[in-house]
N, C-alpha and C positions, 0 to 999 in steps of 0.2 A: 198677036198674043200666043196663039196655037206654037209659033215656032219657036217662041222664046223658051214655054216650056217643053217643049221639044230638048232644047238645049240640056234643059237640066235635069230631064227625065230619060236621057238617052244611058248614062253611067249606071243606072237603077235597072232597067229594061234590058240590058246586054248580060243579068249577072240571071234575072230571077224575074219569071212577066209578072207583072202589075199594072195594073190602071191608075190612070191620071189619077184618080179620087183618091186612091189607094196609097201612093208616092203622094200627094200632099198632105196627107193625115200623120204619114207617118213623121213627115218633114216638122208638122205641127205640134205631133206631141213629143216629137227630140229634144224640144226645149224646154229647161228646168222649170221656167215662169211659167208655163202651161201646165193646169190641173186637168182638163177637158176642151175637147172640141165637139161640137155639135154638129156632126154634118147632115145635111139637105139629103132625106127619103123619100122619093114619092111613090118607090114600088119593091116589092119581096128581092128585087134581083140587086139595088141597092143596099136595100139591107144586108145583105151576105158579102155582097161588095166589101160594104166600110167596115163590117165585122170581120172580117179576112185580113182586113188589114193592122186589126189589132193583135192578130197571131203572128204577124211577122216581124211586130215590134216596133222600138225604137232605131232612126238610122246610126249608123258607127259614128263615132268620131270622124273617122277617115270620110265617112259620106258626107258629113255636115262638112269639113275643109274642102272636101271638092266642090261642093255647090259655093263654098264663100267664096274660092277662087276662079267660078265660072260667071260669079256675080263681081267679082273687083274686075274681070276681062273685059265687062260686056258695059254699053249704056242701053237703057228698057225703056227710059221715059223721054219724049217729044217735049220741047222749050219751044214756048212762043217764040216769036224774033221781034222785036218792039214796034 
């Protein structure tokens, strides 16, 4: 899983550092059907983490088309085999 988002947090991380937590919040609230996300604190350094990541905003257009297009590239999920 670590690599996968690897993948998709490598465009994000090359422009401007962020954390993991940080590049999926933002990923989360890019989308209009999202009012709020709620994410997991268990200590002051989180806090300021996912609060940081409300200053940076919403991602572009252009970011959300390059995750669609590194998500139409890729397969993530394992298929039984009968």
């Amino acid at each position: 899983w670590a690599t996968a988002f690897e993948l998709f947090a490598k465009p994000f991380r090359a422009r401007e550092p962020q954390t993991s937590a940080q590049i999926a919040l933002r990923f989360c609230l890019s989308h209009p059907a999202v009012t709020c996300a709620i994410p997991g604190m268990l200590n002051p350094e989180q806090v300021l983490e996912n609060t940081l990541a409300s200053h940076l905003g919403s991602l572009a257009h252009d970011d959300i088309s390059v995750l669609k297009d590194i998500y139409a590239q890729h397969t993530f999920f394992v298929t039984q085999r009968g």
